[in-house]
N, C-alpha and C positions, 0 to 999 in steps of 0.2 A: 529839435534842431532848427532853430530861427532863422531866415533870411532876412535879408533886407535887399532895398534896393535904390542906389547912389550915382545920379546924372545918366542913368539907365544900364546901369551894368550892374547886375548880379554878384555878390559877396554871399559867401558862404564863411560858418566858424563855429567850433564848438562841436565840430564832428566827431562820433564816437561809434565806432563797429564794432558787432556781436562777433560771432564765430561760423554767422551764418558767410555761405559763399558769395553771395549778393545781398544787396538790398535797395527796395526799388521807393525813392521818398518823393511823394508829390505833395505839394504847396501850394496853394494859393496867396498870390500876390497882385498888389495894386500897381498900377504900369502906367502912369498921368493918370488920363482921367477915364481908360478903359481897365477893365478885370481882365486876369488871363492867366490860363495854369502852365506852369512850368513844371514838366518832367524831369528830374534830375538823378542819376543810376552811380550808385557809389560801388566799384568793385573793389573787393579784398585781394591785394597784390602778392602779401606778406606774411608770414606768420608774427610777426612785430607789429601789424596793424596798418602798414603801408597804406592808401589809396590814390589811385588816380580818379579823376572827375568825368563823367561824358554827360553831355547835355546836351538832349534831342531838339531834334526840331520840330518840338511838339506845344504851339503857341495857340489859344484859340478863343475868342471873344465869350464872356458869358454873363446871363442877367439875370438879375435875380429881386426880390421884392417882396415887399407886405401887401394884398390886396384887399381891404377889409369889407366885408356886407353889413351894411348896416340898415334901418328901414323901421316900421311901423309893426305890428305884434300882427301873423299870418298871411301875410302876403309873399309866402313861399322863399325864405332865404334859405333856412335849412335845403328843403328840397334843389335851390339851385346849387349850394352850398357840394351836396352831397353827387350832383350830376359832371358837375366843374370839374369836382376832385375825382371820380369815376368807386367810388367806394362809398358805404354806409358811413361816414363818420358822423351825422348831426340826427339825431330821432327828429322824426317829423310827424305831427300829427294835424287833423282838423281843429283840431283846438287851441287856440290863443297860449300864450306865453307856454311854448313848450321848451325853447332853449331860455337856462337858465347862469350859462356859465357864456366865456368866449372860448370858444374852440376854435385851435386849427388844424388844416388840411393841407398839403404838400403835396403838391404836383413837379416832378423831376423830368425834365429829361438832359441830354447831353451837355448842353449848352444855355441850360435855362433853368431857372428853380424859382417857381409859385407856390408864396404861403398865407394862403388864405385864412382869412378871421369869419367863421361864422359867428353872431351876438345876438341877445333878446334885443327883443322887437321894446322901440321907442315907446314911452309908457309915464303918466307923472303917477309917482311911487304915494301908495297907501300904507305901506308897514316896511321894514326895513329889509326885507328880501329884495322889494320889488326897490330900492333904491340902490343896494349893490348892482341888480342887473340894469340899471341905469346908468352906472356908473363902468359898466364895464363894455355899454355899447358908446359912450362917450368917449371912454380910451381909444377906440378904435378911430375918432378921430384926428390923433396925435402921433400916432407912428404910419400914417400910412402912406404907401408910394402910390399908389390910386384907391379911390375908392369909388364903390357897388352899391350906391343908394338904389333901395328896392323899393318899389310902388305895384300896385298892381289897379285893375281897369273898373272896381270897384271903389277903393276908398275915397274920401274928401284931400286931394292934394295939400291945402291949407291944413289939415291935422297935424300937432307938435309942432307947432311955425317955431317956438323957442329953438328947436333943435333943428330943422330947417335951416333959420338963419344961419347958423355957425356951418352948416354945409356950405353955403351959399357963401362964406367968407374965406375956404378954404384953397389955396392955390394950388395945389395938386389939381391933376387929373380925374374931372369925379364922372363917373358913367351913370347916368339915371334908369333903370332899368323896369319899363314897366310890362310885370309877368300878367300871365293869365288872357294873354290878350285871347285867344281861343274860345273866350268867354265873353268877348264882344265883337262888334262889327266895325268896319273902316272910318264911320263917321265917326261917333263917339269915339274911335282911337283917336283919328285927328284933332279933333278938339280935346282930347285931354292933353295930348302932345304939345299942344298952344297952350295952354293954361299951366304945366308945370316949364315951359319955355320962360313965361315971365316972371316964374317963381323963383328957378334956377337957369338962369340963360347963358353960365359959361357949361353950362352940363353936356355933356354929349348923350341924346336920347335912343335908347335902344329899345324894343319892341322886343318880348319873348314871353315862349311859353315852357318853364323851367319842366314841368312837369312831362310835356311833349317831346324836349330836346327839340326845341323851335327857336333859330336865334342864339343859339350856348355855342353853336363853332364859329360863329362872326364873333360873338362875345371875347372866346378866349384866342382867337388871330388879332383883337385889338386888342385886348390885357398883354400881351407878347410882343406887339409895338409900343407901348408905353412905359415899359418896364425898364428900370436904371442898370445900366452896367456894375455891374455887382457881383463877387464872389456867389457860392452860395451860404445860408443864414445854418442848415441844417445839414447833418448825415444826407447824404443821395438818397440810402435805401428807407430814411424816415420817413410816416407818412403823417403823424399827427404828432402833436407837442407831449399826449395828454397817456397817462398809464392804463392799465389793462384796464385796475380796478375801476375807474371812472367809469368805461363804458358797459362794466357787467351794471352800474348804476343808476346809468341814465337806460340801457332797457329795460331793468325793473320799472323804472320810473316809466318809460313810455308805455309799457302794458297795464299802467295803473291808470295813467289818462285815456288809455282806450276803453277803460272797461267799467271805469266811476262816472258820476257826475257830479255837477255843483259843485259843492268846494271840497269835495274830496280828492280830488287828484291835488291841486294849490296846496292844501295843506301837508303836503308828503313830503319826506325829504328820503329817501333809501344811502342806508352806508355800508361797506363791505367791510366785513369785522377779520375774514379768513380767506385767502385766493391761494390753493396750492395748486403746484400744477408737477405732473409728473409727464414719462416719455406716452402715456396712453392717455391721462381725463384729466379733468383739470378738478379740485373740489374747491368750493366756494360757500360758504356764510355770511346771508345778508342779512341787514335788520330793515325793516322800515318803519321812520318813525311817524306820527300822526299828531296833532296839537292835544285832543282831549280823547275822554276814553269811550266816548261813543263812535267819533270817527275809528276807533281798534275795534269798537266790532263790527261796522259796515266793512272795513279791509278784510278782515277774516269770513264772514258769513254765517249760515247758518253751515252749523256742521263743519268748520272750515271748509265748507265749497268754495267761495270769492277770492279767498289767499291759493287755494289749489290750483286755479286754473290761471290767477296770473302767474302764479311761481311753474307749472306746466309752459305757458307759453313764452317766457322768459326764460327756460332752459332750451328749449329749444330756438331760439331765435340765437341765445347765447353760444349754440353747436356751429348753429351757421358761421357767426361772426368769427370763433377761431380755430372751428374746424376740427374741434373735439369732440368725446363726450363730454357731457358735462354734470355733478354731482352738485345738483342746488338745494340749498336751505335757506329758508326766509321766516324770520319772526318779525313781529308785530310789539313795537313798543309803544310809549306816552311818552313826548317831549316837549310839556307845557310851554306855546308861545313860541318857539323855537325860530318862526318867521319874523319873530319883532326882537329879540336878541342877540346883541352885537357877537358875546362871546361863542354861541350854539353857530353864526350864520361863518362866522372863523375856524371853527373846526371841521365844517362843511364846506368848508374851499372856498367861500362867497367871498372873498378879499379883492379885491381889483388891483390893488398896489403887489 
């Protein structure tokens, strides 16, 4: 049923009623340059279809937006990522390039709707994985209504100045936020605060510690002032963009960086070949693949003990998440190069477009 709206009066047309008694239809509609929903309640008068129209006085400002985190590989995005949205959506670990995709996270409430872009960490790409995720923390440049440039009280500010600059040219609203401060003291805070001032000096610099919940409720009362009058982008009750199977994958994936080293966790990709779910468990089949055949038997182990214990703590991490049982199976493939292949890195979701 389409509205429109003409020198500011409401038209309606093209209305069509069930058999139901009532029916209750809300729209979202643009109103100048403010969002506002309009309640409108169509009652059945007739057995012919009859209606009359009543429309509430039910008018009320709402804002809505893209907020994107962008930043350097470890410096806590995921982690603010996941504290912002108040839910697990982004695996976090101590180890460098753990987000691999752009995720987001959807914060609701009545009058507001925040959709945040968690993205890997800024990086010049070695093989063609690491240039997708390059490329998908670039996009985050281009649709955003503020953005969450992440630093923290360790790195060299000057790191990725290529990608820096284009912040630095950016006319949005950009928040520079440097985590972890918990981990230094007041002077070296101040003097980093001066040095990324001259790097980025339209930036507005905030001080946190994502992991403490130190600085995240200033954070998100200024993301809530900056935000454009705006319908909302998503369902209310959404909370991520992204399907079940994604996330049974990326915990596979993050029990594998907890528990490998070197370049075994980097060379992993896990794909979920089976997700059924009934009114009690959920059953799942995943594969994971590995570039050559000796990384398939450090994944597996002696004995299969190494595959038992990530697919153990990956079932249960997987119960929490939705609150099932859950019925895991995990094998162990070869997917020669699969990191440097445009068509393998395509069917693994790596596309940025």
């Amino acid at each position: 049923m389409p509205f429109r709206v003409v020198k500011g009066h409401l038209w309606h047309f093209n209305i069509f009623l069930s058999a139901f008694q009532a029916r209750a239809v809300r729209k979202r509609l643009r109103y100048g340059k403010k969002s506002v929903y309009l309640q409108t309640i169509f009652i059945r008068t007739s057995a012919c279809g009859g209606v009359r129209r009543k429309t509430n006085d039910y008018i009320r400002m709402h804002k809505a937006g893209f907020v994107n985190i962008v930043g350097n590989p470890n410096v806590g995005k995921s982690t603010l990522m996941n504290q912002l949205v108040g839910e697990r959506i982004s695996i976090a670990t101590f180890k460098a390039q753990t987000t691999r995709h752009r995720i987001m996270g959807i914060v609701n409430t009545d009058d507001m709707q925040i959709v945040f872009s968690d993205t890997p960490g800024v990086l010049k790409p070695n093989y063609k994985l690491q240039e997708s995720m390059l490329a998908f923390s670039e996009s985050a440049l281009k649709d955003a209504d503020v953005l969450l440039y992440v630093t923290d009280v360790v790195e060299n500010p000057e790191k990725n100045m290529d990608f820096l600059e284009k912040v630095a040219k950016m006319t949005i609203p950009v928040l520079l936020l440097i985590n972890k401060i918990d981990q230094s003291d007041q002077k070296k805070l101040g003097d980093l605060v001066e040095r990324w001032h001259k790097l980025l000096p339209n930036a507005e610099i905030l001080p946190i510690s994502a992991k403490n919940k130190f600085g995240t409720d200033i954070l998100l009362k200024r993301i809530k002032e900056l935000l454009p009058d705006s319908p909302p982008y998503f369902d209310k009750e959404q909370l991520t963009d992204k399907p079940a199977r994604f996330f049974v994958s990326e915990i596979i994936r993050e029990k594998i960086l907890l528990y490998y080293d070197k370049e075994i966790p980097y060379s992993v990709e896990v794909a979920v070949e089976s997700f059924k779910e009934d009114d009690r468990h959920i059953h799942i089949s995943a594969v994971i693949y590995v570039e050559r055949d000796s990384q398939k038997g450090i994944i597996i182990g002696h004995q299969g003990v190494a595959l038992k214990r990530v697919s153990t703590e990956a079932r249960k991490a997987l119960e929490r998440f939705f609150g099932k049982p859950i019925y895991l199976e995990t094998f162990v493939k070869v997917d020669k190069d699969w990191r440097s292949s445009k068509r393998e890195l395509d069917n693994f979701g790596y596309n940025p477009e």
